[in-house]
C-alpha positions as CSV (number, residue, x, y, z in Angstrom):
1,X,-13.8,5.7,6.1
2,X,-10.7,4.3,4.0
3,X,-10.9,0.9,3.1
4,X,-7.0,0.7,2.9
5,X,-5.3,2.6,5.6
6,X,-0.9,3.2,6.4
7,X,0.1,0.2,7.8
8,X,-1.9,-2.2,6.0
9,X,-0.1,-5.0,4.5
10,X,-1.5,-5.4,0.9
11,X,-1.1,-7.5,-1.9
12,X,-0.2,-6.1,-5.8
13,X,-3.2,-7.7,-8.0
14,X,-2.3,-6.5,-11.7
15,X,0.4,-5.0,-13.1
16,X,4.2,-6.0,-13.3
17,X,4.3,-6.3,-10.0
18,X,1.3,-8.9,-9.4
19,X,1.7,-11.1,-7.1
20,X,4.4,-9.0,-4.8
21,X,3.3,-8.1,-1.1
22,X,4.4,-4.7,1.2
23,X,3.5,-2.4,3.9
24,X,1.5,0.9,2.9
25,X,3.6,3.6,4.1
26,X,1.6,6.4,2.5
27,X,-2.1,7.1,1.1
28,X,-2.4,9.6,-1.0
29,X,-5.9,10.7,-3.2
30,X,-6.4,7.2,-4.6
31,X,-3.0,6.3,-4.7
32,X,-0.6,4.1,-2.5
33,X,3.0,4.1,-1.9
34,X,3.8,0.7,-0.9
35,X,7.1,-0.6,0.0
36,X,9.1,-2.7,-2.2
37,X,6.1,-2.4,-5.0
38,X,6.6,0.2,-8.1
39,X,9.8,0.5,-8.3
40,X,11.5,3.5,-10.9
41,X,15.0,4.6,-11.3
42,X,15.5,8.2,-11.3
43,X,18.1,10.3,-12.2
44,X,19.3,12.7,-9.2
45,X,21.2,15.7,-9.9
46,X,24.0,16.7,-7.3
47,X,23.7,19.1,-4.7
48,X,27.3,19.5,-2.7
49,X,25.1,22.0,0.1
50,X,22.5,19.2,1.4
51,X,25.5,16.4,0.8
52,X,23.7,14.6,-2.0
53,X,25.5,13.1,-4.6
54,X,24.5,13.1,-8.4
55,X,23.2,9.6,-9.7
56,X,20.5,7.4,-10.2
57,X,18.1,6.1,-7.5
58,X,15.8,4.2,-7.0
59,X,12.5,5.9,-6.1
60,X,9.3,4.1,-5.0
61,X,6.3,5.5,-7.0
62,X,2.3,5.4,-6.1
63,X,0.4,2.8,-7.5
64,X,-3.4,2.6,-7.9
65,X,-5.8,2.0,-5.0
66,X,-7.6,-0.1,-7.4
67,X,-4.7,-2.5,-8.2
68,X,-4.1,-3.6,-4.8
69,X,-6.3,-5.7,-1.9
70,X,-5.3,-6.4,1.5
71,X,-3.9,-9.6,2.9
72,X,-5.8,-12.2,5.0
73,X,-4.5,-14.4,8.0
74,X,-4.4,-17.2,4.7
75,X,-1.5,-14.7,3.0
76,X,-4.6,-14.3,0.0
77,X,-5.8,-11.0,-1.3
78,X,-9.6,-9.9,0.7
79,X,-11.3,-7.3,-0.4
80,X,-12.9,-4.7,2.4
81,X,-15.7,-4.2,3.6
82,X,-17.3,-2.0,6.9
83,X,-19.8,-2.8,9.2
84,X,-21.2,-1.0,12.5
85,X,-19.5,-2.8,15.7
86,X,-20.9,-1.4,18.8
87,X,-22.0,1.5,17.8
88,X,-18.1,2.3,15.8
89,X,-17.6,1.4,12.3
90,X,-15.0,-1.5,11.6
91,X,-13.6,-2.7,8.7
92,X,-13.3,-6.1,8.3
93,X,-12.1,-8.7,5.5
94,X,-14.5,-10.3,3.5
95,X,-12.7,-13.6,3.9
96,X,-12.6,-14.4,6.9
97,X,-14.7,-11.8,8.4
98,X,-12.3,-10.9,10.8
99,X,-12.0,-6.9,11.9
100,X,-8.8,-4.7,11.7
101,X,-7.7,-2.6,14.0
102,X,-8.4,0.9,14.3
């Protein structure tokens, strides 16, 4: 079971971005695109077919499982932990003890 799941709202702990919070919209091996977090500009070369215009975006990169905790009801970072609820494992945070949803 994954400790940090899409949808979670997590909080940056190191790196340049410490401190900023988003919305996991992708998990990959142990790496997490979160939005608004890792932030790159990349350079875009034009393709007239698909309508896209040449140029530099900006591109939201994966960051490090390990860098980042989730967010309790108190807006502080909680790390995970899982426990056996009726017979279905839960997560919940170590905080406050509450559970997240499946």
């Amino acid at each position: 079971m994954k400790k940090i799941r899409k949808g979670d709202s997590v909080i940056v702990r190191t790196g340049r971005d410490a401190g900023k919070q988003g919305i996991v919209t992708a998990v990959l091996e142990n790496k997490l695109v979160v939005e608004g977090v890792n932030i790159y500009k990349k350079s875009v070369k034009p393709n007239p077919s698909a309508g896209i215009t040449g140029g530099m975006i900006d591109k939201v990169m994966p960051i490090h499982i390990s860098n980042v905790a989730l967010v309790d009801g108190n807006g502080k970072a909680s790390r995970v932990g899982i426990k056996v609820d009726a017979g279905k494992k839960v997560r919940f945070l170590k905080t406050t003890g509450a559970t997240l949803s499946a």
